[in-house]
N, CA, C and O of each residue as an XYZ file, in Angstrom:
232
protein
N      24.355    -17.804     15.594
C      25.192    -17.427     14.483
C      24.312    -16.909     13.354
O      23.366    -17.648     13.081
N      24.409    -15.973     12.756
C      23.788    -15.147     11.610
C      24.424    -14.065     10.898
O      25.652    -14.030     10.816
N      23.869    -13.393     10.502
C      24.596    -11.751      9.870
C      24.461    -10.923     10.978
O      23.367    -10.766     11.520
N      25.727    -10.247     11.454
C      25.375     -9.068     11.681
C      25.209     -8.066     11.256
O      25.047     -7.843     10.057
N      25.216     -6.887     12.525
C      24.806     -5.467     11.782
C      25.707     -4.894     10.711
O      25.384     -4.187      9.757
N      27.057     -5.400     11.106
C      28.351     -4.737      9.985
C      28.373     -5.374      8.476
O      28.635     -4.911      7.366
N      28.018     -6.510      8.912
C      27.711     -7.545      7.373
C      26.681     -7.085      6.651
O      26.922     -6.443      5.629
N      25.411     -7.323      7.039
C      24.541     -6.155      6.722
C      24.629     -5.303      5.779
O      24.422     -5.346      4.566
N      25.068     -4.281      6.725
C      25.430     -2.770      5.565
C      26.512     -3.075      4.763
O      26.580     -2.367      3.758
N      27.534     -4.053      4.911
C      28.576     -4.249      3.892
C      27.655     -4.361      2.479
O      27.707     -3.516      1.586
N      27.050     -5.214      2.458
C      26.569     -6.336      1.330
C      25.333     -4.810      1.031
O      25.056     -4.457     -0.116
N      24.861     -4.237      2.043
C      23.536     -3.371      1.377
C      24.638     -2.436      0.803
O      24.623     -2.394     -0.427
N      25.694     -1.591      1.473
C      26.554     -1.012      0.473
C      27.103     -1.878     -1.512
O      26.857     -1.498     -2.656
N      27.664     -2.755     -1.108
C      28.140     -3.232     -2.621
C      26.621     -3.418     -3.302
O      26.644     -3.040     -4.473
N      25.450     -3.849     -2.921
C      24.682     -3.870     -3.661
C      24.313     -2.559     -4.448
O      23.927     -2.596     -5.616
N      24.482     -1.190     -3.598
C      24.144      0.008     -3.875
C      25.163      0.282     -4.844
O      24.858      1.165     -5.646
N      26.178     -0.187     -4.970
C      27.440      0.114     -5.706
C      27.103     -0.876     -6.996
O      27.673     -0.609     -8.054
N      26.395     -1.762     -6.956
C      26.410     -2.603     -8.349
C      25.193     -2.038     -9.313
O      25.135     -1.938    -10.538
N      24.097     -1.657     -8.118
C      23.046     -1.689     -8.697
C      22.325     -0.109     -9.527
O      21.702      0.291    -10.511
N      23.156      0.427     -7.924
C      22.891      2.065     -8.448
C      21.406      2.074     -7.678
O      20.667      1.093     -7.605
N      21.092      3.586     -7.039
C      20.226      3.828     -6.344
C      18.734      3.614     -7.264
O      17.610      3.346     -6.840
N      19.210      3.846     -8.684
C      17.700      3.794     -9.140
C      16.912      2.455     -9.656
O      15.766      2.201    -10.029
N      18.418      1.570     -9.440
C      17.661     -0.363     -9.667
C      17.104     -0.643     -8.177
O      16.122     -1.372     -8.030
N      17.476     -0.303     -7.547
C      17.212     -0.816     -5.613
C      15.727     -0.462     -5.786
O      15.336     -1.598     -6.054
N      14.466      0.398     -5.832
C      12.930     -0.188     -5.627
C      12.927     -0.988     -6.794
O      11.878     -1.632     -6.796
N      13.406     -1.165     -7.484
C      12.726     -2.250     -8.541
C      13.044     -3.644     -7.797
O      12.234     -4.453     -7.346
N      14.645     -3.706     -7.795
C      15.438     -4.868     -6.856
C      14.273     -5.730     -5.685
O      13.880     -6.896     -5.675
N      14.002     -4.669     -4.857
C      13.153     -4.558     -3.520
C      11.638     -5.057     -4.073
O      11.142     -6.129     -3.726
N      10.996     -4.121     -4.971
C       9.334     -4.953     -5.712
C       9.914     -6.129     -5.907
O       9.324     -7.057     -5.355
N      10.982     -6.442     -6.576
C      10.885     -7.874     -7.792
C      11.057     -8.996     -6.473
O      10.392    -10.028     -6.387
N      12.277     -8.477     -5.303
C      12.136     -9.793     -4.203
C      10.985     -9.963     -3.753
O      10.386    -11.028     -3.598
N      10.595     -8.744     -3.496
C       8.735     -8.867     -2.504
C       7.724     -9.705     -3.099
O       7.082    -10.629     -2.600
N       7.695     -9.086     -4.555
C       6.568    -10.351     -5.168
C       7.281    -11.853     -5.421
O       6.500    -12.746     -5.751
N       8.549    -12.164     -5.308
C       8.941    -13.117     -5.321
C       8.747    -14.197     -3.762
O       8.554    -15.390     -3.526
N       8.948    -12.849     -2.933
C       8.397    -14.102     -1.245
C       7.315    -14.270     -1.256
O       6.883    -15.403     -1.044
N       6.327    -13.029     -1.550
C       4.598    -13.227     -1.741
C       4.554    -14.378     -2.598
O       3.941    -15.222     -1.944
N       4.969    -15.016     -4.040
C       4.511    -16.171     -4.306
C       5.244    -17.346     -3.792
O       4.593    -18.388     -3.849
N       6.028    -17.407     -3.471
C       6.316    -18.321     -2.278
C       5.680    -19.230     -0.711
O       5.551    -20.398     -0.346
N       5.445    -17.979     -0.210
C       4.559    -17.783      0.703
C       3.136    -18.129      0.118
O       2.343    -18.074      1.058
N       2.623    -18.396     -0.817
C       0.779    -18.660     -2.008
C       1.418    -19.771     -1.691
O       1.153    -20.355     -0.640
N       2.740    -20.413     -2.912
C       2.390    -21.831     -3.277
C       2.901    -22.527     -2.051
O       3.021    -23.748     -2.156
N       3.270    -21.892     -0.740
C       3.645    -23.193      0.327
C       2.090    -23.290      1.005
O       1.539    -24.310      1.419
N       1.558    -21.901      0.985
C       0.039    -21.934      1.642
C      -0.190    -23.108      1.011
O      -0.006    -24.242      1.453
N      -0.841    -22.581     -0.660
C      -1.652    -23.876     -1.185
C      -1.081    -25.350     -1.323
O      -1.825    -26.312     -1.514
N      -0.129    -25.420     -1.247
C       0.276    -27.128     -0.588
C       0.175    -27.197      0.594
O       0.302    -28.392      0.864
N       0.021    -26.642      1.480
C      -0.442    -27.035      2.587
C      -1.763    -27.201      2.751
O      -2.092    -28.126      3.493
N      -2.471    -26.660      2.338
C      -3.804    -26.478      2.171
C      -4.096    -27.659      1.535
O      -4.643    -28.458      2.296
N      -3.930    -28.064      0.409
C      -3.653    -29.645     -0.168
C      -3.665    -30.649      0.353
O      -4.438    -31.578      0.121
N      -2.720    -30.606      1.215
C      -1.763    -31.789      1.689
C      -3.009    -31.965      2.654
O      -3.434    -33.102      2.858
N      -3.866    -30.381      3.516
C      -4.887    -30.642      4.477
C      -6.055    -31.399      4.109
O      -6.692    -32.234      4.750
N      -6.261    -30.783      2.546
C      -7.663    -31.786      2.432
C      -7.339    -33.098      1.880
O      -8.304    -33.823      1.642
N      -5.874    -33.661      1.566
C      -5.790    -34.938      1.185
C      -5.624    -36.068      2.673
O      -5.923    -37.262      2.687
N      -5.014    -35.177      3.938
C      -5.201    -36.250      4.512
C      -6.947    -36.174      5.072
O      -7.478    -37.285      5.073
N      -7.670    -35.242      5.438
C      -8.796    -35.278      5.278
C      -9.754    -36.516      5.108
O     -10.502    -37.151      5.851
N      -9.327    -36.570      3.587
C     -10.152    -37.781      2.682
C      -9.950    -38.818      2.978
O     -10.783    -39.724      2.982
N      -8.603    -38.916      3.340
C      -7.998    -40.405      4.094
C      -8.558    -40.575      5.184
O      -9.053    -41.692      5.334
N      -8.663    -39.842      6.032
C      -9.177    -40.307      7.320
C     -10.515    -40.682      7.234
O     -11.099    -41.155      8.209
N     -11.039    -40.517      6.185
C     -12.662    -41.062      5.788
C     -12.704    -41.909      5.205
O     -13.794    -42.375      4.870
């Protein structure tokens, strides 16, 4: 169960209709750098979480 292809273009249509063709690359940058720091701060807690159990095991 997910979106399909018709849902999809529904929702990419009304967005095009709210936003207007010339907000959509801004729309598109502002999500991208929004998953890119997402994607940093789950790295660096994980990365964390690696050297804290680390220390424990010593």
């Amino acid at each position: 169960m997910g979106i399909g292809f018709t849902e999809l273009v529904v929702i990419l249509v009304i967005i095009l209709i709210l936003f207007g063709p010339g907000k959509l690359p801004e729309i598109g940058k502002a999500m991208g750098r929004g998953i890119r720091e997402f994607k940093d701060a789950q790295k660096n807690s994980n990365d964390r979480d690696k050297e804290s159990d680390d220390k424990n095991d010593n």
